[in-house]
N, CA, C and O atoms as CSV, one atom per row, in Angstrom:
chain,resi,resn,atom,element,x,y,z
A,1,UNK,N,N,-9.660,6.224,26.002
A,1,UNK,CA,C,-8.494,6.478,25.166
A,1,UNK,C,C,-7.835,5.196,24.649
A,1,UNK,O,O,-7.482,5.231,23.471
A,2,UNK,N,N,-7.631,4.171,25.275
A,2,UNK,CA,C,-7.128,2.490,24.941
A,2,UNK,C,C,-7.674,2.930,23.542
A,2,UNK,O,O,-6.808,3.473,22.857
A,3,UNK,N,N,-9.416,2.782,22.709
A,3,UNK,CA,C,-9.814,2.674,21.705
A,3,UNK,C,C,-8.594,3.072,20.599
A,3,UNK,O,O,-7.958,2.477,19.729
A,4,UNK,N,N,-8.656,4.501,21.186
A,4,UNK,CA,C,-7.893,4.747,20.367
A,4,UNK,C,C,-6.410,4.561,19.631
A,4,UNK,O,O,-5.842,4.880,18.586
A,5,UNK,N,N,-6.173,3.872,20.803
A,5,UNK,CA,C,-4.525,3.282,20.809
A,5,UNK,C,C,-4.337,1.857,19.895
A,5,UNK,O,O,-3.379,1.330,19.330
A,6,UNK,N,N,-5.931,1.490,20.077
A,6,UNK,CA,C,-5.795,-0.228,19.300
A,6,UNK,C,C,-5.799,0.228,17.842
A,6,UNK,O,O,-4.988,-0.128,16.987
A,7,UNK,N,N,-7.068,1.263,17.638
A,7,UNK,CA,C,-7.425,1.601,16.178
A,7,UNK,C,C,-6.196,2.253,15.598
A,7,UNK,O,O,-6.136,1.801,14.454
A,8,UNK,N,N,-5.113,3.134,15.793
A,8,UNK,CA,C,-3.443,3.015,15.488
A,8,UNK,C,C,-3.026,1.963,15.326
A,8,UNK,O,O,-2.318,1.893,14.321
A,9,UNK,N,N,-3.165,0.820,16.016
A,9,UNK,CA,C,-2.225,0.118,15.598
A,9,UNK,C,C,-2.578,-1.318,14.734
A,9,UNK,O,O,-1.844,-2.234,14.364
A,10,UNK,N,N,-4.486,-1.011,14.544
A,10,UNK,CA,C,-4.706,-2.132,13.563
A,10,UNK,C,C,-4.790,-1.512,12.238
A,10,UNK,O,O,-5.265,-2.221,11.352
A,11,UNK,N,N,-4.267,0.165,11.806
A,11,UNK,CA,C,-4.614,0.722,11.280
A,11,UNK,C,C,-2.815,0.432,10.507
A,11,UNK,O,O,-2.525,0.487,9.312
A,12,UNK,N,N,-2.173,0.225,11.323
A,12,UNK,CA,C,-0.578,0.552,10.537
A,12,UNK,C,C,-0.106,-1.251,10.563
A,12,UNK,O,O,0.987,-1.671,10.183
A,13,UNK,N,N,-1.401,-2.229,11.187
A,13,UNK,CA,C,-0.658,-3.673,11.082
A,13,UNK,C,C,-1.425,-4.114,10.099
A,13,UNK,O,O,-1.129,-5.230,9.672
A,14,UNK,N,N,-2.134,-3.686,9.716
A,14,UNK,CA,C,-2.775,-3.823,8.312
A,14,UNK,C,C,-2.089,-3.084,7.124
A,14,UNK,O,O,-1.983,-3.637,6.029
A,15,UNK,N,N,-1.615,-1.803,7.363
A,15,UNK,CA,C,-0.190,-1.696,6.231
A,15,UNK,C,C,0.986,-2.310,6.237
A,15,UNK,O,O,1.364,-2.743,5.149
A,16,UNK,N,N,1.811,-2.500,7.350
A,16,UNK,CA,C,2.262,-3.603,7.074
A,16,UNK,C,C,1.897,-5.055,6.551
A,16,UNK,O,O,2.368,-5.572,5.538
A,17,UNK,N,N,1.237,-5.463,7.174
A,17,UNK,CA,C,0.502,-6.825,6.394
A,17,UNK,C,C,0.408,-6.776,4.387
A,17,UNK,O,O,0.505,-7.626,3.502
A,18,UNK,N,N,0.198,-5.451,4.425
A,18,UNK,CA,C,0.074,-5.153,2.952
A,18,UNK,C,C,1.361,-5.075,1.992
A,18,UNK,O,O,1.335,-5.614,0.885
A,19,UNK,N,N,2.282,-4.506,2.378
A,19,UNK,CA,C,3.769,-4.639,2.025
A,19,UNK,C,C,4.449,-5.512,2.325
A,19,UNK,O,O,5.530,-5.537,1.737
A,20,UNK,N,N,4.185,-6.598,3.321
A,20,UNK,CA,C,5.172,-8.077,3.407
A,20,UNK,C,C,4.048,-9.116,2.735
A,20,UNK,O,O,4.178,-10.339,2.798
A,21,UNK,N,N,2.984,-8.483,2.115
A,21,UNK,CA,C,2.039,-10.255,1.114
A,21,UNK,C,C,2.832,-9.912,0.524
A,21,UNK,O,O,3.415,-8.867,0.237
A,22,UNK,N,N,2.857,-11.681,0.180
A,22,UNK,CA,C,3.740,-12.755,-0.653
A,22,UNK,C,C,2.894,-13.463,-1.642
A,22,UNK,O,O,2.021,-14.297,-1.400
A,23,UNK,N,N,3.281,-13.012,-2.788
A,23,UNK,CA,C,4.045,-12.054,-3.654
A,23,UNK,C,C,3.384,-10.516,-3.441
A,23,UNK,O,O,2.166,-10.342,-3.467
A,24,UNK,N,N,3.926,-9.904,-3.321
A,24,UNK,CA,C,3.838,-8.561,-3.271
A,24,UNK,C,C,2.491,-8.333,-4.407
A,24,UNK,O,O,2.659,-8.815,-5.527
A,25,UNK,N,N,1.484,-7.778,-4.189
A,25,UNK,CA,C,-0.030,-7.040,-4.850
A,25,UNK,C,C,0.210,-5.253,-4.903
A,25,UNK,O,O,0.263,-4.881,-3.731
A,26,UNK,N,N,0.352,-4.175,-5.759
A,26,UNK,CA,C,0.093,-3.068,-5.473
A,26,UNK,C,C,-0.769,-3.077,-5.035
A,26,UNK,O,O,-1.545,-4.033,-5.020
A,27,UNK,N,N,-1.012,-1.496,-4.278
A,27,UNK,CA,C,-2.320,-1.381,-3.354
A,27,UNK,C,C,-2.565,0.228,-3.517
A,27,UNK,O,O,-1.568,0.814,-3.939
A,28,UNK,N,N,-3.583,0.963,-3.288
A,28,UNK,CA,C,-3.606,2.304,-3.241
A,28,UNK,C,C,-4.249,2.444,-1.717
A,28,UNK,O,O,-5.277,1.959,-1.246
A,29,UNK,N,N,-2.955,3.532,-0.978
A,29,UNK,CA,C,-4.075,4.412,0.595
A,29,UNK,C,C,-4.846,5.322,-0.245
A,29,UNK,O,O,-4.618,6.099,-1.172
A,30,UNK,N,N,-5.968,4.875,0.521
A,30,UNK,CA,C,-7.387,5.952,0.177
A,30,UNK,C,C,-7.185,6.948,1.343
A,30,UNK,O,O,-7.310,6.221,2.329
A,31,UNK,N,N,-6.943,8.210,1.789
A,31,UNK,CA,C,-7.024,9.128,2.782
A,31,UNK,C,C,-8.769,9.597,3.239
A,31,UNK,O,O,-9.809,9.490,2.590
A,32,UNK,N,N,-8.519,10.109,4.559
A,32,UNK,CA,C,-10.164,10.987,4.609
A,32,UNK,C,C,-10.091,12.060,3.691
A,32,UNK,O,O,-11.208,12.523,3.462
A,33,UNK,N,N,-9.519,12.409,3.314
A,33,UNK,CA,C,-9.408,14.106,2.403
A,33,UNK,C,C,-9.803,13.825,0.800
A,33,UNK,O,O,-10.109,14.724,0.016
A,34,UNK,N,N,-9.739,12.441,0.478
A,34,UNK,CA,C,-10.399,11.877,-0.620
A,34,UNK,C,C,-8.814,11.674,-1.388
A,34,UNK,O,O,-9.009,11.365,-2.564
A,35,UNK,N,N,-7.601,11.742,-1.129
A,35,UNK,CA,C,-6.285,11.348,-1.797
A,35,UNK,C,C,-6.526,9.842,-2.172
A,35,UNK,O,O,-7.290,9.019,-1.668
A,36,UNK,N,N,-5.663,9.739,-3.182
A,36,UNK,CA,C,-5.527,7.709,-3.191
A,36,UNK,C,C,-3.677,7.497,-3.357
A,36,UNK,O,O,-3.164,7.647,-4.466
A,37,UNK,N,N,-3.109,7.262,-2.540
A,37,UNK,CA,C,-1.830,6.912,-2.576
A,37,UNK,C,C,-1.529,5.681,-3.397
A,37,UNK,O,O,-1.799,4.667,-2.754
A,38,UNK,N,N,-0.945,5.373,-4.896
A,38,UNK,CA,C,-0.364,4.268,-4.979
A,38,UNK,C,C,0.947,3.754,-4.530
A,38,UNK,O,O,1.947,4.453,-4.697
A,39,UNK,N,N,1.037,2.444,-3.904
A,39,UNK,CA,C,1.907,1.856,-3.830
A,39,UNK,C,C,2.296,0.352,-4.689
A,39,UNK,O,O,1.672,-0.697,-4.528
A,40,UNK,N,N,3.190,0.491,-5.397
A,40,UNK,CA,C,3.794,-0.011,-6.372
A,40,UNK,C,C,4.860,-0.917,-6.351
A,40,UNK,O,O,5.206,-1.638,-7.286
A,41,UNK,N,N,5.614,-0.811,-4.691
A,41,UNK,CA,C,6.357,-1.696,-4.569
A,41,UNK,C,C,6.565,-1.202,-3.068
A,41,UNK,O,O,6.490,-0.123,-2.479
A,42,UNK,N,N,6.927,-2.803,-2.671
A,42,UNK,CA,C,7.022,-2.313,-0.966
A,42,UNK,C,C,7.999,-1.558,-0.395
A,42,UNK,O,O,7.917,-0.975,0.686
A,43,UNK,N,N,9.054,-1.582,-1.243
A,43,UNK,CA,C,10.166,-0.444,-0.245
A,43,UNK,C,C,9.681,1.279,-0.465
A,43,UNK,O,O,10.285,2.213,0.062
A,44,UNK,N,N,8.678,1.399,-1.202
A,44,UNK,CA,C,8.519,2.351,-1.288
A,44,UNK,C,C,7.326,2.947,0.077
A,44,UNK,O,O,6.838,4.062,-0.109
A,45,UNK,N,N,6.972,2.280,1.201
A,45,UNK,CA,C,6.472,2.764,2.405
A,45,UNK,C,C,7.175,1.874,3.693
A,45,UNK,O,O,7.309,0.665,3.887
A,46,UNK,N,N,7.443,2.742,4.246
A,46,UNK,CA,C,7.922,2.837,5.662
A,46,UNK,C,C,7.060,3.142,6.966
A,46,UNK,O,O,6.524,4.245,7.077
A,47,UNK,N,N,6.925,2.191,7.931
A,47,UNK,CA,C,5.938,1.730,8.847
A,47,UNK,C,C,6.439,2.312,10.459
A,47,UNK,O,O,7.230,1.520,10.971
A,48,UNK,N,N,6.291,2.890,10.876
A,48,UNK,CA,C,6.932,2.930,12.351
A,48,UNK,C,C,5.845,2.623,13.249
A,48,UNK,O,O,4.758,2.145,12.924
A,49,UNK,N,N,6.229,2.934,14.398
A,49,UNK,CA,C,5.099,2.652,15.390
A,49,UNK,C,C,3.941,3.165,15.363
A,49,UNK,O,O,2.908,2.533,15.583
A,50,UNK,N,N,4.042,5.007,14.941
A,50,UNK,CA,C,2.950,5.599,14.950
A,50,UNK,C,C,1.981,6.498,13.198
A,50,UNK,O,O,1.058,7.150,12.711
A,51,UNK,N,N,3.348,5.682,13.038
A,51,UNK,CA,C,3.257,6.884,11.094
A,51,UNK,C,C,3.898,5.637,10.484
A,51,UNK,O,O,4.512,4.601,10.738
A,52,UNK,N,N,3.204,6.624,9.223
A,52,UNK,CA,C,3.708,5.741,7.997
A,52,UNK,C,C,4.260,6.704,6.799
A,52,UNK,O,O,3.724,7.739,6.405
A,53,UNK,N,N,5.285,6.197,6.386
A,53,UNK,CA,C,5.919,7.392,5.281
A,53,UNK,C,C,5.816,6.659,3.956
A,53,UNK,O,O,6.198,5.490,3.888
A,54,UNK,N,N,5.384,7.207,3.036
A,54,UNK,CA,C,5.395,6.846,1.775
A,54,UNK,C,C,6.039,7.878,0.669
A,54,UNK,O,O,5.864,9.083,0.493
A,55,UNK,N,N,7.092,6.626,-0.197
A,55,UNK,CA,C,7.597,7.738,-1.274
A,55,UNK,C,C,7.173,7.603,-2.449
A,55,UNK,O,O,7.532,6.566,-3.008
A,56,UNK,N,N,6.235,8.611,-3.281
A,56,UNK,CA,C,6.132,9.372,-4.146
A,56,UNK,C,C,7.024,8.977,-4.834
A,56,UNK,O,O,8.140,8.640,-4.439
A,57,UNK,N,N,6.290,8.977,-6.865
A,57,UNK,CA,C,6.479,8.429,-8.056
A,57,UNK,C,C,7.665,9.835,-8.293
A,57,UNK,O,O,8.735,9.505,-8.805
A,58,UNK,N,N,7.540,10.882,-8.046
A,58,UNK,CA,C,8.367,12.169,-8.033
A,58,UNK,C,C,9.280,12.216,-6.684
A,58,UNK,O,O,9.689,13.286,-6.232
A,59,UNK,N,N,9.583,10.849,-6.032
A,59,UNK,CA,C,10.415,11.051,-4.813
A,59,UNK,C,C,10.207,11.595,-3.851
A,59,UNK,O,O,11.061,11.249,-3.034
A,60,UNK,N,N,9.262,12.563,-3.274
A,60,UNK,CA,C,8.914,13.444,-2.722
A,60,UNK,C,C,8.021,12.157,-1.704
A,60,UNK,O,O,7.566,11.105,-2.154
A,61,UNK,N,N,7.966,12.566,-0.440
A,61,UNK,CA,C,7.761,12.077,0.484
A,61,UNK,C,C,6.677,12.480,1.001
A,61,UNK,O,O,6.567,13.699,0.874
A,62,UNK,N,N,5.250,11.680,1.887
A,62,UNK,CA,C,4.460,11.762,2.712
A,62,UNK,C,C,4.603,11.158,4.038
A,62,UNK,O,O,5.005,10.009,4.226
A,63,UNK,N,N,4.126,12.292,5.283
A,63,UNK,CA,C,3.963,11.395,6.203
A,63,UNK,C,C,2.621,11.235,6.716
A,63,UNK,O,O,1.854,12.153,7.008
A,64,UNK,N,N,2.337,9.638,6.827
A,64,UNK,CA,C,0.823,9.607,7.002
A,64,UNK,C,C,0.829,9.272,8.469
A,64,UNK,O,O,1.538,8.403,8.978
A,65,UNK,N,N,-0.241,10.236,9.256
A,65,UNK,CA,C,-0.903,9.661,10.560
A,65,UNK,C,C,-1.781,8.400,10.165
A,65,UNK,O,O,-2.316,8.431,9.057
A,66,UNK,N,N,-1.942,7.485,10.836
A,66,UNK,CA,C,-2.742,6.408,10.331
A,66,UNK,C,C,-4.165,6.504,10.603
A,66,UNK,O,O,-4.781,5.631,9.991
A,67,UNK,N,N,-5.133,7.495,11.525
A,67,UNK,CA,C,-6.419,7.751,11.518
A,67,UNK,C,C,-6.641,8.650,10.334
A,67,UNK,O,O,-7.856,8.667,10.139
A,68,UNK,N,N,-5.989,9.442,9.411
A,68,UNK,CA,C,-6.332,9.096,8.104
A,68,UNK,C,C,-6.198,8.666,7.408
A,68,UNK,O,O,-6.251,9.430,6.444
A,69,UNK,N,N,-5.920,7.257,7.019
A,69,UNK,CA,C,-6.176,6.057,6.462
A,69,UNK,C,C,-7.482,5.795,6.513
A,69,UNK,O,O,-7.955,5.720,7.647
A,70,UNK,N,N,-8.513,5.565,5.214
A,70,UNK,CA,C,-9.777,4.589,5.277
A,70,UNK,C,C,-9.496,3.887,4.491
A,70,UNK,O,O,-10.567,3.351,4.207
A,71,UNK,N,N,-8.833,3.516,3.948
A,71,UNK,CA,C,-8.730,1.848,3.540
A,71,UNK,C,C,-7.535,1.482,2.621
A,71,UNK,O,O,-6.905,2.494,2.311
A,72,UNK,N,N,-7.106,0.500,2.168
A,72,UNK,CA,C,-6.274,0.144,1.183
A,72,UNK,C,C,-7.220,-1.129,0.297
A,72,UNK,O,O,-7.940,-2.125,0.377
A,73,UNK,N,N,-6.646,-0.315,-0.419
A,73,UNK,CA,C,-7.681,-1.056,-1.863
A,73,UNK,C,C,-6.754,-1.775,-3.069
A,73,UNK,O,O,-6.435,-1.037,-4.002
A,74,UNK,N,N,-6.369,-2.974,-3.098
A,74,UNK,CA,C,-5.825,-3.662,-4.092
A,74,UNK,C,C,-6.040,-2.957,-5.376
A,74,UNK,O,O,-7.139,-2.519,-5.713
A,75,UNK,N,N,-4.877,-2.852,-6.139
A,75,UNK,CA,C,-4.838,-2.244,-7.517
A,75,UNK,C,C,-4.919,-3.167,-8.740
A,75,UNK,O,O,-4.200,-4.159,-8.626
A,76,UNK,N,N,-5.697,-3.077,-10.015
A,76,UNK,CA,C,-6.009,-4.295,-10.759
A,76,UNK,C,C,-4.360,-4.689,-10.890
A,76,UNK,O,O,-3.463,-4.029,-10.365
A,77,UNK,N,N,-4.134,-6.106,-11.839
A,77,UNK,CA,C,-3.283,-6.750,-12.071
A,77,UNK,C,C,-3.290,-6.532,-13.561
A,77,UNK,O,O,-4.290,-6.733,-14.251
A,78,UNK,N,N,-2.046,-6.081,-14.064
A,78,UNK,CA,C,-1.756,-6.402,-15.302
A,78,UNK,C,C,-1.707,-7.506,-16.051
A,78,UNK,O,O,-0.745,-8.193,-16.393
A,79,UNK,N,N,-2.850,-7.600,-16.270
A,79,UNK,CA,C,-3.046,-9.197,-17.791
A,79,UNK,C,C,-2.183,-9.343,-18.559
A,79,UNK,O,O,-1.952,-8.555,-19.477
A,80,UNK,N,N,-1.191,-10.964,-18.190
A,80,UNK,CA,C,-0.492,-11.057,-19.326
A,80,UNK,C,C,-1.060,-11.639,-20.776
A,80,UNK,O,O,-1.647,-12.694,-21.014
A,81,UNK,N,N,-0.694,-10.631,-21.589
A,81,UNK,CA,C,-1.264,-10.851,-23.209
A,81,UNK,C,C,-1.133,-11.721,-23.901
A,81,UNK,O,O,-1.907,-11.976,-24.825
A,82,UNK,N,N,0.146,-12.546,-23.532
A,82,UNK,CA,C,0.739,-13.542,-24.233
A,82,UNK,C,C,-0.030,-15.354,-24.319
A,82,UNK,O,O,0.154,-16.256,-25.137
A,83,UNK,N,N,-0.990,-15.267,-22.950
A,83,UNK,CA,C,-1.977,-16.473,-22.924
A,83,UNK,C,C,-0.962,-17.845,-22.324
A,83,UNK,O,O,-1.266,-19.036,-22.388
A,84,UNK,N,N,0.336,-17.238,-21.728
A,84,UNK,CA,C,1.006,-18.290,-21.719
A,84,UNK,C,C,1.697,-18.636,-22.644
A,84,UNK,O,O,2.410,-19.637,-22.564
A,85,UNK,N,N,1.655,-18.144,-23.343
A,85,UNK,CA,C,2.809,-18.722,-24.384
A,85,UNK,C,C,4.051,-18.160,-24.794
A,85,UNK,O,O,4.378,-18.001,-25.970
A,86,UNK,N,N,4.983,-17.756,-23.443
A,86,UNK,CA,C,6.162,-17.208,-23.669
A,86,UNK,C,C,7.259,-17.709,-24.615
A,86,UNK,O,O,7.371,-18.934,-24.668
A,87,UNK,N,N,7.798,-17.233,-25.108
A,87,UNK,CA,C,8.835,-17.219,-26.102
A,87,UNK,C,C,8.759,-18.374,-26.871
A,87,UNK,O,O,9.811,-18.924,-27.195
A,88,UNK,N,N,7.176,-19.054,-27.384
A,88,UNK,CA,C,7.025,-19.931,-28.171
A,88,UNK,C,C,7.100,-19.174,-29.389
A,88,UNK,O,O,6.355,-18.257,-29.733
A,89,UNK,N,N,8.107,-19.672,-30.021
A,89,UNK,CA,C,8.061,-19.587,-31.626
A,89,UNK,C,C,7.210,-20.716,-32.558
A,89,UNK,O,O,7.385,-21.899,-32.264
A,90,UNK,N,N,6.419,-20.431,-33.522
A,90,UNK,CA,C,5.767,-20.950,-34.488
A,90,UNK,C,C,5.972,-21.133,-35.720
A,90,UNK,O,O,5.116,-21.684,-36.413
């Protein structure tokens, strides 16, 4: 049973780890049920000892056990268009 107690908790210190990188990266939870949770900004999931709560683009709330969690997957980065060249006028 230990196994199982470590795999909880490298399962929710790896979501945390994900919401305190600096600078903050969106990320999507992938679930076993085939869901993909985006997260978009870090106050929007909450970490406890044994769960993790995430709030929904519609406010609406999940609570995740962390053995269904299979992975968190970095979300692309929005390309800035501008090439660097902010508020250069020509």
């Amino acid at each position: 049973m230990p196994y199982l107690v470590i795999n909880i908790v490298m399962d929710l210190n790896g979501l945390r780890e994900a919401i305190r990188k600096q600078p903050f990266e969106p990320f999507a939870i992938r679930l076993a049920d085939g869901r993909s949770l985006s997260v978009k900004h870090p106050e929007l999931v909450a970490v406890g000892q044994r769960r993790a709560i995430v709030i929904q683009e519609d406010d609406s709330c999940l609570w995740l056990e962390p053995l269904l969690i299979t992975s968190l997957d970095w979300l692309p980065q929005k390309k800035d268009s501008s090439n660097g060249k902010h508020g250069r006028k020509k």
